[in-house]
C-alpha positions in Angstrom: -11.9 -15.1 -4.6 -12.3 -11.5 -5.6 -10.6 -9.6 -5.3 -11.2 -7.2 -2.2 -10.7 -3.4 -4.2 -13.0 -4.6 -6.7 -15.9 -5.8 -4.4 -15.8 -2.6 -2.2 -15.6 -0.8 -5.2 -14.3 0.6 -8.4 -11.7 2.6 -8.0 -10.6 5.8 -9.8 -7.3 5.3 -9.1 -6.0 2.6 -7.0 -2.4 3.4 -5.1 -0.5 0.8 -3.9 1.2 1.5 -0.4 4.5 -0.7 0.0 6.7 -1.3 2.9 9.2 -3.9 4.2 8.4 -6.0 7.1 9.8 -4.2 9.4 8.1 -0.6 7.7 4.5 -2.3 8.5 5.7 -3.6 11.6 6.9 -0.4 13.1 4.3 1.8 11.8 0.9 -0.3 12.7 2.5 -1.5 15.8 2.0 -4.8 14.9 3.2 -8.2 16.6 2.8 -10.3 13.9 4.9 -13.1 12.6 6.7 -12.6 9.6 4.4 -15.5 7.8 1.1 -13.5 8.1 3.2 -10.1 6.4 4.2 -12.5 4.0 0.1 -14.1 3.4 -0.7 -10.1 3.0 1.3 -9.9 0.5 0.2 -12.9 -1.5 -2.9 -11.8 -0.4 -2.4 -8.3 -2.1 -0.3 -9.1 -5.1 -3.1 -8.8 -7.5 -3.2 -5.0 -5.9 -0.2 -4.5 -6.5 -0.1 -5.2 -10.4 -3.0 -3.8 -11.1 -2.7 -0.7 -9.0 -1.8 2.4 -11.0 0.3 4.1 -8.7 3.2 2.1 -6.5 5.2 3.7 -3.7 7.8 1.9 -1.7 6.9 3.6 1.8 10.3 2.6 3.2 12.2 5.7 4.6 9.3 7.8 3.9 7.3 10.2 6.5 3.7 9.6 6.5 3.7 13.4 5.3 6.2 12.3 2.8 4.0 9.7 1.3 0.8 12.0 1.5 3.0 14.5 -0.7 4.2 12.3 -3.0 0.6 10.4 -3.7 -1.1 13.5 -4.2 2.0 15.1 -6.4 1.6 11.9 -8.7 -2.6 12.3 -9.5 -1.8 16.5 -9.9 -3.5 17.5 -6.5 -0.1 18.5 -4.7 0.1 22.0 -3.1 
């Protein structure tokens, strides 16, 4: 399969978003079993090593992750 960043298109940069379980639970509002988080993640991993920017969103604001993100490619305020 191909992967799914690569068939939509070819990224610039691709960022890599992170968060536990319970991060991606909260957030999205999500009632999912913790199998189908864990077949995301398998599901992502070549994302995640190829991606050129990582960020554990754990104990971050939304804000905080925005600000960070665009700190990291030089476009902060």
């Amino acid at each position: 399969m191909a992967d799914m960043w690569r068939r939509i298109g070819s990224p610039d940069v691709l960022v890599f978003l992170d968060g536990s379980f319970e991060t991606c639970t909260e957030r999205k509002r999500f009632d999912w079993p913790r199998r189908d988080y864990l077949e995301q993640r398998r599901r992502l991993e070549h994302a995640r090593r190829a991606c050129d920017l990582y960020v554990e969103t754990d104990g971050l604001s939304p804000q905080a992750v925005l600000e960070l993100v665009l700190g990291a490619l030089g476009r902060g305020s």
